[in-house]
Each structure stands twice: as structure tokens, then as C-alpha cells.
N, C-alpha and C positions, 0 to 999 in steps of 0.2 A: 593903402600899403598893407594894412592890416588883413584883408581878403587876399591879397593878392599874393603875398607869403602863405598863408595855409592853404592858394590853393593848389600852389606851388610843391608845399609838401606832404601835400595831402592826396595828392593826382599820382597813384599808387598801381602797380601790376597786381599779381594775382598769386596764393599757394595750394601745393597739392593736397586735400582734404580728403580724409578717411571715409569711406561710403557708411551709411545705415548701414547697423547692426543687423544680420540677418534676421534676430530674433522681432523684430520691431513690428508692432502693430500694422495692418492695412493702414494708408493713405486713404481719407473720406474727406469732403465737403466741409470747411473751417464755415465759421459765423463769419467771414469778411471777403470781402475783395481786397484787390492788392493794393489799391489805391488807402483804402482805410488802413490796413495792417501797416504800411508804409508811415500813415500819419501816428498811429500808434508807437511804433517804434521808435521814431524819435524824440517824439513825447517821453517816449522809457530813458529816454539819453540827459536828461535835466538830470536822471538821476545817479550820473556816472562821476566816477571820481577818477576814471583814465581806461586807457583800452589799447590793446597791443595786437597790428596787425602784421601777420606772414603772408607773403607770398609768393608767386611764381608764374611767370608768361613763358612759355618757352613755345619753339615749331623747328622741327626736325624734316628732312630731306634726303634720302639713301636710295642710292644709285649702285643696285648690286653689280652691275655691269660695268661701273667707271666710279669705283668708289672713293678717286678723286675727287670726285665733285660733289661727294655727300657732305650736309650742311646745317650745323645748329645753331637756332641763338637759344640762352636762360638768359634771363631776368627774375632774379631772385630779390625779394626786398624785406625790409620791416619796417614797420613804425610804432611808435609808442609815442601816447602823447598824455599830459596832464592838463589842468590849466596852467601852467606855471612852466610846464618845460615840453619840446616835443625834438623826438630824436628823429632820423630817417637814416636808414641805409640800403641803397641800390648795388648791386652787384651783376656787369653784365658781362657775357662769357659770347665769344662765336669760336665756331672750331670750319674751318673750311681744310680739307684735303688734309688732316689731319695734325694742321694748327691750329693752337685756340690763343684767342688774348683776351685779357682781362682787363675792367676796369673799373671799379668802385668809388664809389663815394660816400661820405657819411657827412650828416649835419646836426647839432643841436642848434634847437632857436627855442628861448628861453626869455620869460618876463622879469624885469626888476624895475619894481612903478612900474611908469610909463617911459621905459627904455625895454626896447626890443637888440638882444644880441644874437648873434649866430657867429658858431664855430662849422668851419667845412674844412673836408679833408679829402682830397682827390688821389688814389692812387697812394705813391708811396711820400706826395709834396709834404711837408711839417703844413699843422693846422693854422690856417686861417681866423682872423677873426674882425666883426665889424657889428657895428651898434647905431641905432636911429632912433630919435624919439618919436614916441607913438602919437602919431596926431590927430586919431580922436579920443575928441575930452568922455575922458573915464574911465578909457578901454585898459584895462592894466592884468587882465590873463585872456587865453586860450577860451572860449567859449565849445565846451564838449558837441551838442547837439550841431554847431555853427560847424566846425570844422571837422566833423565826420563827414564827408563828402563820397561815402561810399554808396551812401541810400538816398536817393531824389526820388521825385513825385512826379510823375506824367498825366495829362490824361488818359494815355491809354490803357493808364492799370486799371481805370472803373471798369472794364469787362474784361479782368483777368481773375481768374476764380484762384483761389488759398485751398491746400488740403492741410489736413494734418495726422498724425498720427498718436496726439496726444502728448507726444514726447517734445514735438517742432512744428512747426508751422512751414509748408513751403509753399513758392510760387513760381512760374515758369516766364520767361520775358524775352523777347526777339532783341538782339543786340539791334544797339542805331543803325550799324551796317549791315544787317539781313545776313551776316555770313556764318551767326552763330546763335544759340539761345544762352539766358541766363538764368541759372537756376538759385534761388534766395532761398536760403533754411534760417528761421529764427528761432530761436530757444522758446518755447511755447510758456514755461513760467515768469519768466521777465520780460518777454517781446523782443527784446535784443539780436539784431541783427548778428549770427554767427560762420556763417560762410558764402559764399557763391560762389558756384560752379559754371564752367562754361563747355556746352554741347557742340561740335561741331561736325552735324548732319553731311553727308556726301564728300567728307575729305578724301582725296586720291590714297590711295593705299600705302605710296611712299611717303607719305606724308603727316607727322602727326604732330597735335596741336593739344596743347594745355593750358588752363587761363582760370586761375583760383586766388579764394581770399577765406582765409580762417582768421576769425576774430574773437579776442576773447577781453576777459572786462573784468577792471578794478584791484589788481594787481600789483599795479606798475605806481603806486602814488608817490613812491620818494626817490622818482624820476630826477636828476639833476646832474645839469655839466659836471664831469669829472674835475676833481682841481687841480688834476697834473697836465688836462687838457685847456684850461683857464691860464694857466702858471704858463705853460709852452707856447700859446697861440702869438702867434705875429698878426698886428692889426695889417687891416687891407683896405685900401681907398674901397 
């Protein structure tokens, strides 16, 4: 249950990230492969005390000719998580023929012992709420490294090469689906996973496509359910 809720809220879109500074060093040859830098980096993650991610998916479709039929989705999200509490909020927008709807959600799921709660709120419904105990013996917070599920390990990073510029560390990676690359920048002083970017090579002209994740670290420690949202929540089978 315990995998099963963080992978839930931890299976995250993407935000729009700021390019390198123009002024920035050439990109040269890191000391690692992607595969090493990858194990490095969550290695760096034992030593996090929480971490707050933005992001954004969105793909757009315009049809100067019938701009009824021009077409967006966003997916905009955040997450913040500690060991002790992890927030989530998704915000998704489509606009067709120049309607859009909206719909949102937010969640905290938060430890106390070994009781797991969560509060959810869909729309404009009053919060939700419901509680389980945690049924492995010990498990009583959030494991940082365990539930970042932004950065895995393939084989096929051992022959993807790392540059850097001294500043970050990046590396280039073919999404699972062949339809787009993924670009990882880590913070070259603490190894810390801090953005990915997503390329996508030969898209139609009307067509455009964004898929981003900015991350940042150790901010967020006195993360906790609001009490006016404990106070209001209605239990839910």
C-alpha cells in the first residue's frame, strides 16, 4: 500500500524551466556516464530533508483555416513532499473551439505512527478524508530517495555520456516512446536532480509540445495539513 500511494502521487507531469544562461561555460565530457551520475544522485537524496516539484505537460493544435478546431491541453502540477507529509496538486485545462474546462485536484497524505491519512479535494467538492494503517512493521514516514520517482536507472544509460559545464551536469535520453528526448540537468555541487526537459524532434508545425520538471530542495520541511483543512474534512469510506 505504502509503494502504491507514493507511486500514485509521485507519477508527476512536467514544468516550463528557464534555459542556461547565456553566459555559461561550453558543455565538455563529465567524469561519468548516465548510469553512474544517476546512481550518484540518489545517493545525494539520503541527504534531503524535502523537495518541491513544478510542472507542466501541455500540446497545442491551431488550425488557422478552421480555428474551431484549434486544440489545447495544460497539465500543470506541484508537489512537495517531506517524510512526514506530501502535498500534490494537478490542474488540468482543455480549451477546444474556444472552450476551456477545468479541473483540479489536490491531496495531502501525511504520517502519524503508523497511520497513513489523506485529505483530497476535487474541483470545488468540500475535502475529503480517510486513514489506513500502515502495514509494514516500522514504516512510519515518507522515505525521500524511495519516493522521488522522477530519476530511475536503465541499462541503457551505461553508454550515455554526461557533459558539464561546471555549473550542472547534463545528459540526453530517448523517451520510452521514441517520440521525444529527455534532457536531465543536475546541480553539479550537490548532484541533485534539478530539471528535465523534453525535445520534440519533427513535430508538425501546428503543433506544439512541452514536457518539463523543475526541482528544487530542502525548503519545504514544515510541510503540514492545514488545520482548517483537518477541522473541515468529511471522512470517506
Amino acid at each position: 500500500m505504502f509503494k502504491k500511494i507514493t507511486g500514485l502521487v509521485l507519477g508527476i507531469a512536467l514544468f516550463t524551466m528557464c534555459p542556461l544562461t547565456a553566459a555559461a561555460a561550453p558543455m565538455v565530457p563529465a567524469p561519468y556516464t548516465a548510469d553512474q551520475l544517476v546512481d550518484l544522485s540518489r545517493a545525494a537524496l539520503a541527504g534531503v530533508s524535502s523537495y518541491h516539484v513544478d510542472s507542466v505537460e501541455s500540446t497545442e493544435f491551431t488550425y488557422p483555416a478552421t480555428p474551431q478546431a484549434n486544440f489545447s491541453y495544460v497539465e500543470t502540477s506541484q508537489l512537495t513532499a517531506t517524510p512526514s507529509c506530501i502535498y500534490y496538486q494537478v490542474v488540468e485545462s482543455v480549451t477546444t473551439g474556444g472552450s476551456t474546462e477545468t479541473k483540479t485536484v489536490e491531496r495531502y497524505t501525511s504520517f502519524e505512527g503508523n497511520t497513513l491519512k489523506e485529505y483530497t479535494h476535487n474541483n470545488n467538492l468540500p475535502w475529503g478524508f480517510r486513514s489506513r494503517p500502515v502495514t509494514q512493521k516500522g514504516v512510519t514516514s515518507f522515505s525521500m530517495p524511495d519516493s522521488f520517482s522522477l530519476l530511475k536507472k536503465n541499462a541503457g544509460q551505461a553508454a550515455i555520456p554526461v557533459y558539464t559545464d561546471g555549473v550542472v551536469y547534463q545528459f540526453t535520453e530517448q523517451a520510452s516512446k521514441g517520440s521525444s528526448s529527455l534532457v536531465y540537468t543536475f546541480d553539479a555541487a550537490s548532484l541533485l536532480l534539478i530539471a528535465i526537459h523534453a525535445e520534440f524532434p519533427g513535430t508538425p508545425a501546428n503543433n506544439i509540445n512541452r514536457m518539463e520538471y523543475v526541482i528544487t530542495y530542502n525548503m519545504y520541511d514544515n510541510l503540514a495539513v492545514p488545520a482548517e483543512i483537518v477541522s473541515a474534512a468529511i471522512p470517506v469510506s
